[in-house]
N, C-alpha and C positions, 0 to 999 in steps of 0.2 A: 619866225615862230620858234618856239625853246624845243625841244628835244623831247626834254618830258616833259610829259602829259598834264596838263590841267585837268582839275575835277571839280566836274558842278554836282553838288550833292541835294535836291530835292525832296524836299520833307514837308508832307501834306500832313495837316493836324488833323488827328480824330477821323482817319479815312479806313471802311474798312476795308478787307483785300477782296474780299468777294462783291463788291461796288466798284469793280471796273469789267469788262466786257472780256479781258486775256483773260482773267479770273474766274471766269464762267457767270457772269449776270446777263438773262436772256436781253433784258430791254434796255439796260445804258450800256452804250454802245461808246466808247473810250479810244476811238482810232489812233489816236495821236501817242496815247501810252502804249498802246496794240504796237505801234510801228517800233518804240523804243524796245519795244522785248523781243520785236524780231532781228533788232542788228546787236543781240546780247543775250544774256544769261535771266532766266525767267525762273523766281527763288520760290520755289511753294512749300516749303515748312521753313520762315521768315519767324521768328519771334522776339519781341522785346523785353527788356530788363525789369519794365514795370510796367501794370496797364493803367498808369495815370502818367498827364504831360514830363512833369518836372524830372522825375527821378527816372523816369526812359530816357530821356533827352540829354541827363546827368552821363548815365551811363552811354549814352552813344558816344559823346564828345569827350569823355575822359577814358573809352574804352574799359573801363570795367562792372564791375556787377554793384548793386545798390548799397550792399553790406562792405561794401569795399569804399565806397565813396562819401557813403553817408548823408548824401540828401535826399533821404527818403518820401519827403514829399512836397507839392508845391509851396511855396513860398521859405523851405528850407534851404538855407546858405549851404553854396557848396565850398567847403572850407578852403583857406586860403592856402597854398601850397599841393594844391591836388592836382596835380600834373591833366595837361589836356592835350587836346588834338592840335590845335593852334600853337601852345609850346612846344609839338613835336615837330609840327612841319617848319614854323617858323627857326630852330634850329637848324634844319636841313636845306636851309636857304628857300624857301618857298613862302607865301602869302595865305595866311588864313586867312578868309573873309565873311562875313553878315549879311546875309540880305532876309531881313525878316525877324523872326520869332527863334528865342532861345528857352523862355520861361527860366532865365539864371535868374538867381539871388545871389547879392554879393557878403562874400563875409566882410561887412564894415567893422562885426566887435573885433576879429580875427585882424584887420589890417592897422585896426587903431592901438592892436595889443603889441603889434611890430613896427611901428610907428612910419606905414606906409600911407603917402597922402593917397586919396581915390583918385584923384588929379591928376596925379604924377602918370608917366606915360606906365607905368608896372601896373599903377593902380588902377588905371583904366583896364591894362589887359585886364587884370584878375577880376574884375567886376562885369566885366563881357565873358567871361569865360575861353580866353585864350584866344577871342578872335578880334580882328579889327570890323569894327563898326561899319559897315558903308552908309546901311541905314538897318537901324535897330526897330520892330514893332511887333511886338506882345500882345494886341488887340486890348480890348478891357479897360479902355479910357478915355477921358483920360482922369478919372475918380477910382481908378485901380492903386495900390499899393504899387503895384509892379510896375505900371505905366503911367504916365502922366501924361501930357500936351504932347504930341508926337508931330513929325514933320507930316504923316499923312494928314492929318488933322488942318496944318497949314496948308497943304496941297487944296484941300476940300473949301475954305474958306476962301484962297488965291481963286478959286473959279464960281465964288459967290455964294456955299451953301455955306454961311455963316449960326452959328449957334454958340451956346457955350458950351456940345459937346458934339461937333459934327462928327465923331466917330457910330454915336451911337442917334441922333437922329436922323441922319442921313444914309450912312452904310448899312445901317444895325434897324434900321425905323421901316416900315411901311405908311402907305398913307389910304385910307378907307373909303367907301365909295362919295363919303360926305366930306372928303378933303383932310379929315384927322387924319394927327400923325399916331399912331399905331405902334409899341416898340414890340420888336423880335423877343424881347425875354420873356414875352406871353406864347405860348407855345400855338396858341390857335392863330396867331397873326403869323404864321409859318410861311402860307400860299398870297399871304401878298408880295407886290414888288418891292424891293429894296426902295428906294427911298434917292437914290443916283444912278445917274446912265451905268450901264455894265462897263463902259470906259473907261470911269472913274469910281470903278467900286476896288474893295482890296486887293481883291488877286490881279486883277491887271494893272493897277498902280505898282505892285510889287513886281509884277512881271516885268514891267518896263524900268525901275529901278535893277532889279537882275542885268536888263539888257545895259545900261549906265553905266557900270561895275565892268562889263565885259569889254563894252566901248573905250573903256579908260584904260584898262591895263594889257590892252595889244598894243599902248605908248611903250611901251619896254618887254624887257625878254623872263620877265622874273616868271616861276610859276606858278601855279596860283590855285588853293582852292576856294571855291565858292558855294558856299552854305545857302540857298534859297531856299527858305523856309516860310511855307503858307500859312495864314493862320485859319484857312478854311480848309475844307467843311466843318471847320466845330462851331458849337453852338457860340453864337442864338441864327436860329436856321432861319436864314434868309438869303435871298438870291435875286439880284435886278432882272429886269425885262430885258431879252425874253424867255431867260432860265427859269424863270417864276412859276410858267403855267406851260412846258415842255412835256411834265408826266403828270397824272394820273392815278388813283385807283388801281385803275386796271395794271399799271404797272409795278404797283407794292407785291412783291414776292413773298409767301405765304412766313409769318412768324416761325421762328424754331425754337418748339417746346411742348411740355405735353402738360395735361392736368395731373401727371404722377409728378413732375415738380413742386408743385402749387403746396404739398399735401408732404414734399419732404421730410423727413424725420432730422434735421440737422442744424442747430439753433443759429447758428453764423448764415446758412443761407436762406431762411425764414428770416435773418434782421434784413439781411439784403434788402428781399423783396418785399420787406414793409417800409424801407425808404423811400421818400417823394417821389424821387426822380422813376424810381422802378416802377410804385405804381401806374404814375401817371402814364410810361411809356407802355405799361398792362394793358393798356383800352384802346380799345381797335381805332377809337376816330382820331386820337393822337398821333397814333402812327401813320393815319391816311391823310394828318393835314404835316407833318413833318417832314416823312421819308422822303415825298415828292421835292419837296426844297433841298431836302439834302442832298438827290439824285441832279439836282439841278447844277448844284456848287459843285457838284464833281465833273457834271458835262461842263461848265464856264472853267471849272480849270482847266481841264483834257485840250480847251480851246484856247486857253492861251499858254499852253502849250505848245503847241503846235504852232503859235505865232513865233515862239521864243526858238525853239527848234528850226523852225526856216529860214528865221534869221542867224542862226549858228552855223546853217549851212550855206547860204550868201555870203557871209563873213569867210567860210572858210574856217572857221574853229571845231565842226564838230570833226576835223580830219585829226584833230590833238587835244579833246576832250574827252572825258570821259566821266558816262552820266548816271547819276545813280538815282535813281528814283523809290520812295520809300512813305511811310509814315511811322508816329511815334508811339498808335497805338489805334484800336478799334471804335468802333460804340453798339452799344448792345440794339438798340433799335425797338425792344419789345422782346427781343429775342430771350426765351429760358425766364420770360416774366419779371426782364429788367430792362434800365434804362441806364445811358452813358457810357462809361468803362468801369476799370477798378476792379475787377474780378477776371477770371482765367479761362474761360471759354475761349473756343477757337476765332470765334467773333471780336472778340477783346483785346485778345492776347499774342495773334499770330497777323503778320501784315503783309501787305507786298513788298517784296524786293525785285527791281530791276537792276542790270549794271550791266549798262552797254560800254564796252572797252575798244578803242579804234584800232588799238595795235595787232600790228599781225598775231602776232603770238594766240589772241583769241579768236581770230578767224575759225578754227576748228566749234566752236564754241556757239556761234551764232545761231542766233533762233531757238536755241535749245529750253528747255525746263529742267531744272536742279531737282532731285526728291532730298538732297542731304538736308541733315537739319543742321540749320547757320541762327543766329544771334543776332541782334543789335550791335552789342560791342565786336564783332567781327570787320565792322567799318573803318574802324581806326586804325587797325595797322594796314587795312587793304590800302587805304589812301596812302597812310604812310611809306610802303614800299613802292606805290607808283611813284608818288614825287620825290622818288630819291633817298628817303630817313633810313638808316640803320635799324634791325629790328628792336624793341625792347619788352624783351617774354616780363623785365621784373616789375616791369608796371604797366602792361597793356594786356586782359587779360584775355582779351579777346583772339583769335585768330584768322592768318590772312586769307581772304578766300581767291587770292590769284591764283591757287590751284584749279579751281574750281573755274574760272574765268578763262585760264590757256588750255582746261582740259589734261592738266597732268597732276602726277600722285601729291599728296603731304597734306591733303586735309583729311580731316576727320572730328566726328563730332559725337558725342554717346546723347548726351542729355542739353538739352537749353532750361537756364533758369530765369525766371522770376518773381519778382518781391511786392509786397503790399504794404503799407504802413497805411490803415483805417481808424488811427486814431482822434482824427481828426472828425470824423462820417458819424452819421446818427445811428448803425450797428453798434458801434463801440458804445454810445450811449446805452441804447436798448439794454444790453446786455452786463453792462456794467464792467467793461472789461479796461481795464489801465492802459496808462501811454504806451509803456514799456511793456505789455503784451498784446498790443493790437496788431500786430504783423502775423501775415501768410508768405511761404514760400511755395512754388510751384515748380516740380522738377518733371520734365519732360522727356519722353526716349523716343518718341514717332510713335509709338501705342500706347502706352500707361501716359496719363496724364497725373500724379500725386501732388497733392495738396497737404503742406504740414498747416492746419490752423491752430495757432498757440494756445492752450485750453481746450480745446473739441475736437471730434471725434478730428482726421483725415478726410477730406472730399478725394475721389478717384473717379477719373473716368475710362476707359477702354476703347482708345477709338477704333482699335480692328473691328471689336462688332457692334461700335453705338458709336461711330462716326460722328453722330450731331451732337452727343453727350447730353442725354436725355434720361440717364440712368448713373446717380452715383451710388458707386463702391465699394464707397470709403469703411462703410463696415459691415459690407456682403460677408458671410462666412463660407461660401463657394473654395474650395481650396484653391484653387488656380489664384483667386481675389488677394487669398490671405500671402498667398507665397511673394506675389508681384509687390504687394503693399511694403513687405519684408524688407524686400529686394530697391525697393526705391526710398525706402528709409535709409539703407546703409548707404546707399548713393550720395542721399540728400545731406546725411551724417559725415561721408569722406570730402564732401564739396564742401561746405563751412569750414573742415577742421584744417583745409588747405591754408597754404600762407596767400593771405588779402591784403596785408601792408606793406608789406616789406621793399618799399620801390626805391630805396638805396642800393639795394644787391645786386650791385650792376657786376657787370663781367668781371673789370678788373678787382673789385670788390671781395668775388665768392673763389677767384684765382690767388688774391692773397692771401688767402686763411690756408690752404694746403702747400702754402709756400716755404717750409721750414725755414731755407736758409735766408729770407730776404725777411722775417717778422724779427729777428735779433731774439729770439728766445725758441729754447730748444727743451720739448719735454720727452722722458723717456727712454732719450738713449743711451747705452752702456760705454761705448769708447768711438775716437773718430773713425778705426775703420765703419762701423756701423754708422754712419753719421753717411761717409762716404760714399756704402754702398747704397743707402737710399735715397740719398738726394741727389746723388753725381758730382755733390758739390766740394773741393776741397777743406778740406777742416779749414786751415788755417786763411779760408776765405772770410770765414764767416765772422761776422762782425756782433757780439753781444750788445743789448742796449745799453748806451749809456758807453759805451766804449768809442774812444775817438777815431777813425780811418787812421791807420797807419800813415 
């Protein structure tokens, strides 16, 4: 077994953090995740880069912020040449690898303007986003743009549930008490059973595809990370027997929101909560026939889990793995009188993070809970330095939280940000507001939560003393309101006007510009001792451009 550490990176779609049991949910009870946060670091202010799939997921795998990468939102190409996580390790002699759900778009106009075949093995990477394929599935098909006929799909027909779309009549379907088949994108066919045994539903197909990937590459010594990424809990909420009808009523946890929301004075989150999804998840029997399936997809993963975990530890791999556990982004539930993501509540916007590390070094570490605030893009170079890669500050903007993980100094974090592009959402319609200004940025410190919405007022919350965020700010004239708003403007204003492109300025790079005598061109100086005494270097060392070596 290799030396360094292998990293399985698990990422639950659309999970929120307070929907596991180490989280604090009285009634799903999560043993299997509970166990991973007691042999590791337990991250409770975790947030992402954006609270929709695409451009969180952009930013985890290319480690930096939205404005930086530019695919702001789903089904936006993430351009070609945009450094990832895959080309960082895969330099460093290690294996990126796939198992699941990425939501990439590939830039095809981008590779056909460089006359890169998609084919070719470059062009494959770039259209997976830096990683090898084991098995690629984006859910959504296969009549998605994104996806098409998938090997799940062949898996589901190879055991007889034949269709022209068994992803979605079978995984995605219910079937009613008269034998109709019932599909999940009706939100009231929530509480029926899936449609295939829990065996052969997604997450344990993926699971056991995880376990495939891991069986193959204890054949060699290479090391390796592996991407398992869920495409549950997100919608369309459903769950096989006997996740189905596990909870209850009784156990939906009371909405968080107040009727001073409903009545807010702020036209951006009045359009919010006039959109479908929000309404709908507004009304109490919506939430009583969803949440329970969604509680359900969270217990069926926690369980295979747990299957995938005992067998890492019969194998002997989790003694040199290292496991992180996470999601891409929330969902509102009803919560604040919305539905899905896509906005900045703690619901949305802030997720779990685990990362159980075997090496002694974090021994001190174990079991513990983190209060720092860490990021999304803080993933990438963490992996990066476990499997051996060189740092690189000029294109990862993230930072490494091995501090954090062995218990010694050099992290630190003031603010986490993230971004929204609603251009695309029926606010922007409502509202009449352009491509090019339908973005919000959210800049975060552990207390002020600041919201820049481009045209409207600031949304702000305070979570020292409105924890649930039940009260915006954004234009309290309270001085303390006015001062903090001030203060996280300049913040929000010195974080943009940072360098976001610049991922040439590598070391040797920014060492040769202050290198007089090695650039053959000399401005300034009066005669060679002056030459002499600042560079150390002899005059008649120095070689003018265009001038031949002696």
């Amino acid at each position: 077994m290799s030396r360094t550490p292998n990293v399985l990176w698990i990422m639950a779609d659309q999970l929120r953090f307070d929907y596991l049991s180490c989280y604090g949910h009285p009634h799903l009870h999560t043993p299997h995740i509970d166990a991973l946060a007691k042999r590791g670091v337990q991250f409770d202010k975790a947030y992402v880069q954006s609270p929709v799939c695409g451009p969180s997921r952009m930013s985890a795998y290319t480690g930096r912020y939205v404005r930086s990468h530019g695919a702001t939102w789903n089904g936006m190409p993430l351009r070609v040449g945009e450094p990832t996580l895959g080309d960082h390790l895969r330099e460093a002699g290690a294996r990126a690898v796939l198992v699941g759900k990425t939501h990439m778009t590939a830039d095809q106009e981008g590779m056909a303007w460089l006359g890169i075949d998609p084919a070719s093995e470059i062009g494959v990477r770039v259209s997976e986003c830096g990683f090898e394929a084991f098995e690629r599935d984006d859910g959504l098909h296969p009549d998605s743009a994104r996806q098409r006929w998938s090997a799940y799909d062949d898996y589901l027909v190879s055991l007889g549930y034949k269709s022209d779309n068994p992803w979605e009549d079978f995984a995605n379907s219910g079937l009613d008490e008269d034998g109709e088949l019932m599909s999940a994108w009706l939100l009231k066919n929530s509480r029926l059973a899936a449609n295939v045994p829990e065996e052969h539903s997604e997450t344990a197909y993926m699971t056991n595809r995880a376990i495939d990937f891991m069986t193959e590459a204890q054949k060699d010594d290479a090391p390796w990370m592996c991407h398992l990424s869920y495409i549950k809990p997100h919608w369309p909420y459903i769950v096989p027997a006997p996740y189905h009808d596990m909870y209850g009523s009784e156990h939906i946890v009371d909405p968080i929101r107040s009727d001073a929301e409903r009545t807010v004075d702020h036209p951006l989150l009045r359009a919010y909560q006039n959109a479908r999804v929000c309404k709908s998840f507004s009304r109490d029997h919506v939430r009583e026939h969803v949440i329970p399936a969604y509680m359900g997809l969270i217990k069926q993963l926690d369980n295979n889990l747990g299957r995938l975990f005992a067998w890492m530890d019969e194998t002997g791999l989790s003694e040199n793995t290292i496991i992180a556990f996470t999601s891409d982004h929330g969902d509102y539930m009803g919560d604040h009188w919305m539905g899905d993501k896509d906005f900045y509540h703690e619901v949305a916007v802030k997720v779990p993070l685990i990362i159980a590390d075997p090496r002694p070094q974090a021994d001190a570490t174990r079991g513990t809970r983190s209060g720092e605030l860490v990021e999304m893009i803080n993933l990438a170079p963490t992996f990066l330095n476990a499997l051996g890669g060189a740092p690189k500050p000029h294109i990862l903007e993230g930072r490494d939280l091995t501090p954090l993980l062995h218990g010694t100094p050099g992290f630190s974090r003031r603010f986490a940000i993230s971004e929204h592009d609603y251009s695309s959402f029926e606010m922007a319609q409502e509202l009449g507001v352009r491509q090019e200004d339908a973005r919000t940025v959210m800049i975060h410190d552990g207390r002020w939560k600041y919201i820049r919405c481009e045209g409207f007022a600031p949304v702000m919350f305070d979570l020292e003393t409105d924890p649930q965020e039940l009260r915006n700010i954004g234009s309290s004239d309270a001085p303390e309101h006015v001062t903090a708003r001030a203060e996280m403007e300049r913040a929000l204003t010195t974080w943009a006007l940072q360098h976001h492109t610049r991922i040439t300025a590598t070391a040797d790079v920014l060492a040769s510009q202050h290198n007089a005598a090695g650039t053959g061109i000399l401005i300034g100086f009066w005669d060679a001792a002056e030459f002499e005494e600042v560079t150390g270097t002899p005059f008649d060392s120095f070689q003018p451009i265009g001038k031949p070596p002696a």
